[in-house]
C-alpha positions in Angstrom: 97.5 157.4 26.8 99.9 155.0 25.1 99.6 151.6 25.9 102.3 148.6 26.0 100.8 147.5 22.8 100.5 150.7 21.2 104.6 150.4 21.8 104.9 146.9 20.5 103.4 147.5 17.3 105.3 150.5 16.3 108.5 149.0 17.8 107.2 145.8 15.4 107.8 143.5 18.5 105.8 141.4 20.6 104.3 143.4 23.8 106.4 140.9 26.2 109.6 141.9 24.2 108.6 145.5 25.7 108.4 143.9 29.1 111.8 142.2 28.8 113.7 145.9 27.6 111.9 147.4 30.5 112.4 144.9 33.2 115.7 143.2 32.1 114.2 139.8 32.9 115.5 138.7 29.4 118.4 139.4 26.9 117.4 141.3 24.2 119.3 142.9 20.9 120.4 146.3 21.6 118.9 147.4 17.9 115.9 146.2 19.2 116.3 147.9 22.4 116.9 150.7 20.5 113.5 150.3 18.9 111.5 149.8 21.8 112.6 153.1 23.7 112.5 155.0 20.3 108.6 154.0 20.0 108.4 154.6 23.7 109.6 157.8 23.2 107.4 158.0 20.4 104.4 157.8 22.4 105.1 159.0 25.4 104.7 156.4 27.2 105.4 156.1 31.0 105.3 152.8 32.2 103.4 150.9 35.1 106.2 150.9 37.8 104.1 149.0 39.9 103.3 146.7 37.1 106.9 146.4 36.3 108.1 145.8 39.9 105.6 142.5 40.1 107.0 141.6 36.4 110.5 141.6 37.6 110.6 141.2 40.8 112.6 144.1 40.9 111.0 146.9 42.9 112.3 150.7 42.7 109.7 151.9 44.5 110.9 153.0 48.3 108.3 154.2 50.7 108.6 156.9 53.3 107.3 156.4 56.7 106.3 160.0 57.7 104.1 159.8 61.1 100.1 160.3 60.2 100.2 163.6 62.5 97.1 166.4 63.4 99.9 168.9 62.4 100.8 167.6 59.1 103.8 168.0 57.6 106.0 171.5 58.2 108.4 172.9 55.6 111.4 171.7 57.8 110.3 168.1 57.5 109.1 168.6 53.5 113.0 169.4 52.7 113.8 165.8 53.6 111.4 164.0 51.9 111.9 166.2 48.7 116.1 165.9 49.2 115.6 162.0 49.5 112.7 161.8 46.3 115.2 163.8 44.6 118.4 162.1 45.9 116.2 158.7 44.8 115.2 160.0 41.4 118.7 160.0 40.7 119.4 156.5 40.8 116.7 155.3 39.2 114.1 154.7 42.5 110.7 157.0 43.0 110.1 157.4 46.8 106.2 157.4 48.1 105.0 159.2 51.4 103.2 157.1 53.3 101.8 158.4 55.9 101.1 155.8 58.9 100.9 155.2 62.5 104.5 154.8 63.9 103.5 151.6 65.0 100.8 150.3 62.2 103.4 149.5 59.5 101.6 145.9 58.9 100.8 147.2 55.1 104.1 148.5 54.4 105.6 145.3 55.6 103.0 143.3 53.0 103.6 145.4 50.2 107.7 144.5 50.6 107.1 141.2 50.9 104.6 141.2 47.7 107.5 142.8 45.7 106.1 145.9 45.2 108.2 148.3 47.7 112.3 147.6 47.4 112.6 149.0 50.9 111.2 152.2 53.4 112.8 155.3 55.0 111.6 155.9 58.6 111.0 159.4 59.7 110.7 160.6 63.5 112.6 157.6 64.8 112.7 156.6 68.4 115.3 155.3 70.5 113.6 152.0 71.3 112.0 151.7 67.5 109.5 148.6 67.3 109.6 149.8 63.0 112.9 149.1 62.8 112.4 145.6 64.6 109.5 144.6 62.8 112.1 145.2 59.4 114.6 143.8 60.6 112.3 140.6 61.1 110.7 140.8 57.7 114.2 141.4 56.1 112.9 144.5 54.8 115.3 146.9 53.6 115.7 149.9 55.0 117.3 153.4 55.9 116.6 155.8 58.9 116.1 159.8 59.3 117.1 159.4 63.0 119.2 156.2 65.1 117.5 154.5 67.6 119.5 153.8 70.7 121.3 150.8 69.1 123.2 151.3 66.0 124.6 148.4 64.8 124.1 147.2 61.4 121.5 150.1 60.3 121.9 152.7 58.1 120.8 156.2 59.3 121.3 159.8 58.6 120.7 162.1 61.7 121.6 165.3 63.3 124.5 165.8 65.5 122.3 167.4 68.1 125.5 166.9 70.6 127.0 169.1 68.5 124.4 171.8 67.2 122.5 172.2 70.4 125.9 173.4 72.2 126.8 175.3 68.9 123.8 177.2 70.0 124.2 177.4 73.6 127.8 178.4 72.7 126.9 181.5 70.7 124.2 182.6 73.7 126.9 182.3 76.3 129.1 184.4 74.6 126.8 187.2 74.4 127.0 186.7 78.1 123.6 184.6 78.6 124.0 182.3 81.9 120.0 182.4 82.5 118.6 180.1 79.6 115.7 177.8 78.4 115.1 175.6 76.3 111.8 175.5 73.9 111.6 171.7 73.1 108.6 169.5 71.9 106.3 167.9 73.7 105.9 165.6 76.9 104.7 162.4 74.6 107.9 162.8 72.2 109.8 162.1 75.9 107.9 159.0 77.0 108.0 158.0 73.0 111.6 158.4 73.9 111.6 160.0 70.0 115.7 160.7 69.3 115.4 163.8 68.2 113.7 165.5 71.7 115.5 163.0 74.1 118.8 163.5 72.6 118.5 167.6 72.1 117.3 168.0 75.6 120.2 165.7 77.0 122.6 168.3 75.2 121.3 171.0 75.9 121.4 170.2 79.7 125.0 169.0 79.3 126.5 172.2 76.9 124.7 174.5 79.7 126.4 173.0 82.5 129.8 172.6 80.7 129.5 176.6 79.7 128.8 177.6 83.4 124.6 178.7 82.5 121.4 177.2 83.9 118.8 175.9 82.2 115.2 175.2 82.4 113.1 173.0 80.0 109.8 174.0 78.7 107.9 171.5 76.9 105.2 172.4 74.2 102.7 170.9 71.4 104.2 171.1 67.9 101.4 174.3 67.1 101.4 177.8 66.9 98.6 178.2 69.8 100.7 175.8 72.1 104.0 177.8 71.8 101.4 180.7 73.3 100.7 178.6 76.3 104.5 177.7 76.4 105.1 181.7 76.8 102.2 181.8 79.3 104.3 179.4 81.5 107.7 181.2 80.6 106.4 184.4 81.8 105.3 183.1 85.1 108.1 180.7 85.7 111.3 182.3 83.8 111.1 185.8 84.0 114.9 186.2 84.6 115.8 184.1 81.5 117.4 186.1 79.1 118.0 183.1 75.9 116.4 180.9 74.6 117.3 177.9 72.3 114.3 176.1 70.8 114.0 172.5 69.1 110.3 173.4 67.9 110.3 175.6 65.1 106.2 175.7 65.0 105.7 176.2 68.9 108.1 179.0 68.9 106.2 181.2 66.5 103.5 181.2 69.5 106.1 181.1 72.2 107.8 184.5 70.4 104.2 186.1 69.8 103.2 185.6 73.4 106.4 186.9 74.8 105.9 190.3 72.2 102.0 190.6 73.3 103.3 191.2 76.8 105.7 193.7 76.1 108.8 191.6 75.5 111.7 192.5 72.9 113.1 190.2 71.2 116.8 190.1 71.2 116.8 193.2 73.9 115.2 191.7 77.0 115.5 187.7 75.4 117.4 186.7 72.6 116.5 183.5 70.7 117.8 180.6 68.6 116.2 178.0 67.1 117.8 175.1 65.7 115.2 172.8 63.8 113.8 175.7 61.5 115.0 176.4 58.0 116.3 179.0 56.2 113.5 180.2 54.8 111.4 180.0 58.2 114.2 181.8 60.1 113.6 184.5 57.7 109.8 185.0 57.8 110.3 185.2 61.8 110.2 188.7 63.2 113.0 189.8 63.8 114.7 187.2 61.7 116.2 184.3 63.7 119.3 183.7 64.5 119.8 179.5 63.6 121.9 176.5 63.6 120.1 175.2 60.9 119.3 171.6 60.4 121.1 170.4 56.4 117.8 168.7 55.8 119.1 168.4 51.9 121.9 166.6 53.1 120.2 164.3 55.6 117.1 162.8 53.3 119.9 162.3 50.4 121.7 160.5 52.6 119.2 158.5 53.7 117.8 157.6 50.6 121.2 157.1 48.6 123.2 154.9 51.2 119.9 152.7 51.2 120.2 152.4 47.5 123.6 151.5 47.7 122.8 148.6 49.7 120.0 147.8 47.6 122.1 147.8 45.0 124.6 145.8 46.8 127.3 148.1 46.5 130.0 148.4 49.9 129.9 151.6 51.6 132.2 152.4 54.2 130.4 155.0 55.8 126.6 153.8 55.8 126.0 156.1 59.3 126.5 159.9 58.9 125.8 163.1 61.3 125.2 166.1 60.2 125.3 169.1 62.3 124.8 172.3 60.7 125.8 176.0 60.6 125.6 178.8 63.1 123.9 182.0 61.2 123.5 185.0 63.1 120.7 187.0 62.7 118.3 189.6 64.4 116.9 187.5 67.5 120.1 187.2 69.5 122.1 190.5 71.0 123.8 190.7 74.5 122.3 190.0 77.7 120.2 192.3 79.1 121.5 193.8 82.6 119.5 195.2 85.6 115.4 195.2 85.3 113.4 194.3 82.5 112.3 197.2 80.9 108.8 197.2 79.5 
């Protein structure tokens, strides 16, 4: 691999006249600018950005904060993080997952002070966020996936789940559902008080009462093998429930399979939505799945381009944005079933 000097010589400069082309730190001729990225170009050489950021003191490296879960990470929450590396990319930054404790961040927070990270994205926020205090403290820059409960002077990119969860609720109540439940993550995610759960399950609540339907919530394990156990409780607890709308994408592949092993049709005896699952997911369910799909693209470039905008210290009028999504129709929803369930 090329090194700095290998670019020096060839450039015929000295090695920190690379440094000051690549870092800005000093004036230098544009011929011999010129030069120095010809050579680079030459060589292929990639530069240190690491190296660079402690050089300059001009860091465009942003971390990630994805939570260090069992489960990993899904497709649904992989179209962020690529939409905000992308969205980043474009401006000149390279994003880093980091996977980490929501609440061990003490590394993150070192690494922004040392110069090396320019700011982080926070993933899975919570209403009540002791990340986005802990930033604020360190005057870390930073950008949100999520809100937390207060708003003021953070910049966020979130779902309208006001909005999409009675999108979905809508669509079910039309087909003349009034019997309905709703598939949402689990019990922790409600003491966590994580935005996402607390606020979908508040709206779901309120779009069901506003549209004259009931509604029960059943909690599960982001997993394939808890959704089972979440149909095991639906079957003994909701049998006249005849729609479903579910927050948890991976549970309800187990919650759907359960209901089918027991006899149950989807769409004829309970039709189902799901809005946190993406296109492609929707797609490989069986029947396919009627969604309000989360714009993942949208919310991680978002996130990542109005925190480069501050960054860059550039105003922005609109530094908080909601996103709801579309309504697709697909296989899993039909009309209500009337009379007995028919097995």
């Amino acid at each position: 691999m090329a090194k700095r000097a290998d670019v020096a010589k060839l450039a015929g400069v000295a090695e920190s006249t690379v440094s000051y082309a690549l870092t800005g730190a000093r004036p230098i001729a544009e011929e011999t600018k010129a030069r120095i990225f010809k050579a680079m170009a030459d060589l292929d050489y990639r530069p240190n950005a690491m190296a660079q950021a402690l050089r300059s003191g001009n860091s465009k490296m942003i971390a990630m904060l994805f939570g260090d879960q069992e489960r990993g990470i899904s497709d649904g929450d992989l179209e962020y993080v690529l939409a905000a590396a992308n969205e980043a990319r474009s401006f000149g930054y390279h994003l880093i997952l980091w996977p980490v404790r929501r609440r061990a961040i003490e590394d993150v927070v070192i690494q922004a002070d040392s110069g090396l990270l320019a700011g982080a994205i926070l993933m899975e926020v919570s209403l009540d966020d002791d990340r986005v205090k802990l930033l604020k403290k360190h005057g870390i820059p930073f950008s949100l996936i999520g809100r937390t409960k207060d708003k003021a002077d953070t910049i966020f990119a979130d779902r309208d789940f006001e909005a999409a969860t009675k999108l979905a609720i809508r669509h079910l109540v039309h087909l003349g559902h009034k019997d309905l439940a709703f598939l949402s993550t689990s019990t922790a995610n409600v003491v966590e008080k994580i935005g996402a759960t607390v606020r979908a399950e508040k709206a779901a609540i309120a779009a069901a009462k506003e549209l004259g339907a009931s509604l029960s919530i059943i909690h599960s394990e982001n997993s394939i093998q808890d959704g089972l156990e979440a149909a095991k409780e639906f079957l003994k607890k909701h049998t006249k429930c005849t729609g479903v709308v579910s927050l948890n994408a991976e549970g309800l592949i187990g919650f759907a399979r359960g209901l089918q092993r027991n006899g149950w049709n989807i769409a004829a005896d309970v039709s189902i939505i799901c809005i946190s699952t993406t296109n492609a997911g929707a797609l490989a369910f069986d029947p396919p799945l009627t969604t309000v799909t989360p714009p993942a693209n949208e919310i991680g470039a978002a996130a990542a381009r109005e925190l480069i905008r501050a960054l860059e210290g550039q105003d922005d009028n609109e530094p908080q944005k909601l996103f709801v999504g579309e309504l697709v129709v697909r296989e899993s929803t039909g009309p209500a079933r009337t009379g007995k369930l028919k097995r």
